[in-house]
C-alpha positions, -999 to 999 in steps of 0.1 A, spaced: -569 540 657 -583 506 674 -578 472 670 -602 446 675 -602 407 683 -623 387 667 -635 356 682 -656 328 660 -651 290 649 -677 301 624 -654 315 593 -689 330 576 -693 350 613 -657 360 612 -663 374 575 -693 390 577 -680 410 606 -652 422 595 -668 432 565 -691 453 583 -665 467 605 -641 478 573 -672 491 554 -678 513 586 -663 547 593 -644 531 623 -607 546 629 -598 507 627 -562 504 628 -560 464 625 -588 434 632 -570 401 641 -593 369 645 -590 340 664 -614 304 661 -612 295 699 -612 311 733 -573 297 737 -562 312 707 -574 345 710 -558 345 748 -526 340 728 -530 367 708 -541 387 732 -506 386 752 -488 391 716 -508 420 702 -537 432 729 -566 446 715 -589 475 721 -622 457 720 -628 415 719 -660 403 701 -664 367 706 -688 338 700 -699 314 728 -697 279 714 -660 276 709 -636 243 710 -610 239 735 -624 275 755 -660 286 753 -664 327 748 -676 329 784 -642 314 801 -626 338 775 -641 367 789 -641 357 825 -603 355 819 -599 387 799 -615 404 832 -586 386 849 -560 399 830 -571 425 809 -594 443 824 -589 473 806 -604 450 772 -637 454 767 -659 424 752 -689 420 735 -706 387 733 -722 375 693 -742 342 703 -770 319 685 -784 314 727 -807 335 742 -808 314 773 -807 337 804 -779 318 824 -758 326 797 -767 367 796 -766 364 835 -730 349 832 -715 375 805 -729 400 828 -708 390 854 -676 387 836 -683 422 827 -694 421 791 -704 455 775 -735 438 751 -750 408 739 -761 403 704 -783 376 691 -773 360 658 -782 364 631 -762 399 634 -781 429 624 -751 456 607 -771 482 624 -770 470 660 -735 455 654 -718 486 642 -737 508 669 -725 481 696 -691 485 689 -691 521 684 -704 528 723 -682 505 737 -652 522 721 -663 556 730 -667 544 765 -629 535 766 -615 553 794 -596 580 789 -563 570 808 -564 542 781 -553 549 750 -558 527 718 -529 502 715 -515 520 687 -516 555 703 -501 543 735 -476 523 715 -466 553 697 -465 577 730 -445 551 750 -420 550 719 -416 585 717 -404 582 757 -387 559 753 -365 575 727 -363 608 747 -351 587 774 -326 566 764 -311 598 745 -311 615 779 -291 588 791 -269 588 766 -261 623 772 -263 619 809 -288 649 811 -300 638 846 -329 661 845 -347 650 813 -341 616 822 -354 617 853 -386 638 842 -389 611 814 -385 581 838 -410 593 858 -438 601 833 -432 562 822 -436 548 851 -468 565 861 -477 550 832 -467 514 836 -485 518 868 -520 525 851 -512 505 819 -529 473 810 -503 441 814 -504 434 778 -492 470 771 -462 468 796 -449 438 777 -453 459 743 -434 486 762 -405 462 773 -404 449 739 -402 481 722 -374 498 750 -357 462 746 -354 473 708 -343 501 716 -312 490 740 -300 463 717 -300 497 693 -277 509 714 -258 489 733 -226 471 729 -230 439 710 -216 418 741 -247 432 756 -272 415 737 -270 383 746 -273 392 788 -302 413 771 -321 384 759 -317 362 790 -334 392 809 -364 389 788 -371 353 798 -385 364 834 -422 375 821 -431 341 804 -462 327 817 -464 352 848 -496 369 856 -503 400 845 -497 418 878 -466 399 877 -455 413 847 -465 447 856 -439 446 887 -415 430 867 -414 454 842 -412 486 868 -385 468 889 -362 462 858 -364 498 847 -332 505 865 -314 474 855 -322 484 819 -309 519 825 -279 504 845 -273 484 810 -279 516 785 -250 534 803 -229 507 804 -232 499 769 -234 538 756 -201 541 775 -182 512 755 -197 523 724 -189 558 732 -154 552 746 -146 534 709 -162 562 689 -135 587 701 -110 563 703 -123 562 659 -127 600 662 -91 604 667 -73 579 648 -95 598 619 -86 632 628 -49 621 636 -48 606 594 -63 638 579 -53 665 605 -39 686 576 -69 687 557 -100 707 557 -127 678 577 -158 690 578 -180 681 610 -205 663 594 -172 643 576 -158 636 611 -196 624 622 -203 602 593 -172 587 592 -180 569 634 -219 569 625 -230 597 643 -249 626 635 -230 660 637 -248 673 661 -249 648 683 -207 636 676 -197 674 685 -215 668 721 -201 637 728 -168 649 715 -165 677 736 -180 657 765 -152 631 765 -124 651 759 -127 682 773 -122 700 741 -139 704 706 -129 684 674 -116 715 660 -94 721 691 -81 686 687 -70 690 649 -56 724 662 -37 707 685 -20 680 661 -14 708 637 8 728 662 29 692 678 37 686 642 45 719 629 70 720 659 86 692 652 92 703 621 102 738 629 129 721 653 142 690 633 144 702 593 155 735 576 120 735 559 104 771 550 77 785 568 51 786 539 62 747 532 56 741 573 25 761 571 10 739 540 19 708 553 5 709 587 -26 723 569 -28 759 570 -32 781 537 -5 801 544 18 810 568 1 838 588 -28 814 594 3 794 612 14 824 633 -21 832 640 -24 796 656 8 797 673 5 831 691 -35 821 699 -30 785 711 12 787 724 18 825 730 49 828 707 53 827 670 70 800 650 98 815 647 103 822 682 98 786 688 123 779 657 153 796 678 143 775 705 134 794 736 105 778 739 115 738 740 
């Protein structure tokens, strides 16, 4: 799916393409138009495009300083140039700022339509569309941040590396969508005290170039990463710390896992990992464990039956207890009652 810039002070011009290009069979994601040469530079740093088509006679920048700075910055954008002037200076000049075609007005649909579709095909390769590349650079930077998360070095550094060969052949514009979208992402993640550090990191890549940006972007990768860790680690260390005091209030009742999960916001999957990872022993084993300290206290301090010890530490019956005791401890309760094993 593309998106394409449109360029125009002429509303009827602006119309009557996009008419043409909606009518067409064009995998056109989104067309975005702009009525000067400034404007559409704007837009271009907010949204990018996948092709530009833009007038000449603009206010405040004509369509040839747009497209000489589009091969400046964004050279990766191609442009096509719609013009009421045949005057060769002006074909000689879009020429050299690298413009795919000039068409005459009054635009024929035929030669329009067929204009736009060569230029697209002749995208390279390396580039995807904006929305495709937006989407692929999501979908890394969602296995990466989960790989740091769950400090599986590997993955993360596979990931890492696949990004940044990307950043490295990406178009400006497209690093600061995927800073945007991984900043997204962290604040997602991170500690709240984070966020604010987070947005004065951000402030760096107004009004560089877009080499600039491109460096920027690479040499903050580990920063980021740096943050992600630190955050996941607060918000990790509170989870248990949530986990426990949860586990600790119903240990004598059946939890579920995906009970336990939902009650810290995790998913049960994910919760048993991190669990196990930052305790050293499952949830289960936990509960297990809180089960047997209070069943001994009990079995030492009151005169209480078995079956009444057994039901209120959470066990059906009693040889679910002695089951427990032998499995976890070594001895049986009531081995433990007569006290040779204080």
């Amino acid at each position: 799916m593309y998106t394409i810039l449109l360029v125009d002070d002429e509303s009827t011009t602006i119309k009557l393409m996009r008419y043409m290009l909606e009518n067409s069979r064009f995998p056109v994601l989104r067309i975005f138009e702009a009525s000067d040469g400034k404007e559409a530079l704007r837009m271009m740093h907010e949204y990018g495009a996948d092709l530009v088509v833009t007038d000449i006679s603009m206010p405040y920048m004509t369509g040839l300083e747009l497209c000489r700075q589009l091969s400046r910055e964004f050279r990766y954008t191609p442009a096509i140039i719609v013009s009421e002037h045949d005057k060769f200076e002006y074909v000689r000049e879009a020429l050299v700022c690298g413009v795919k075609d000039y068409l005459l007005k009054p635009l024929c649909k035929e030669r329009f339509l067929s204009s736009v579709r060569r230029t697209l095909e002749e995208l390279p390769e390396t580039v995807h569309t904006i929305g495709e590349t937006s989407d692929r650079w999501r979908g890394l930077a969602d296995t990466w941040v989960e790989a740091v998360l769950q400090e599986n070095r590997p993955v993360q550094e596979m990931t890492g590396r696949k990004w940044l060969a990307s950043l490295q052949s990406a178009p400006p514009y497209l690093c600061l969508k995927w800073h945007s979208a991984f900043h997204r992402i962290l604040l997602q993640s991170a500690a709240a005290k984070l966020e604010r550090e987070v947005e004065c990191s951000l402030h760096p890549y107004h009004g560089q170039t877009g080499a600039e940006l491109t460096n920027w972007v690479i040499g903050d990768f580990k920063a980021l990463q740096h943050a992600v860790k630190l955050a996941a680690y607060t918000d990790n260390q509170r989870m248990i710390y949530n986990a426990q005091k949860y586990i600790q209030q119903h240990y004598n009742k059946e939890i579920t896992l995906e009970e336990l999960a939902s009650s810290v916001g995790y998913s049960a999957p994910y919760f048993s990992y991190l669990f196990k990872l930052k305790t050293g022993i499952s949830y289960m084993a936990y509960r297990t464990q809180l089960r047997l300290k209070r069943a001994q206290e009990l079995l030492l301090k009151s005169d209480k039956p078995m079956p009444q010890i057994a039901s209120e530490v959470g066990y059906n019956d009693v040889t679910s207890l002695i089951r427990a005791f032998k499995k976890e401890l070594g001895y049986t309760p009531s081995d433990y009652r007569k006290g040779g094993f204080v």
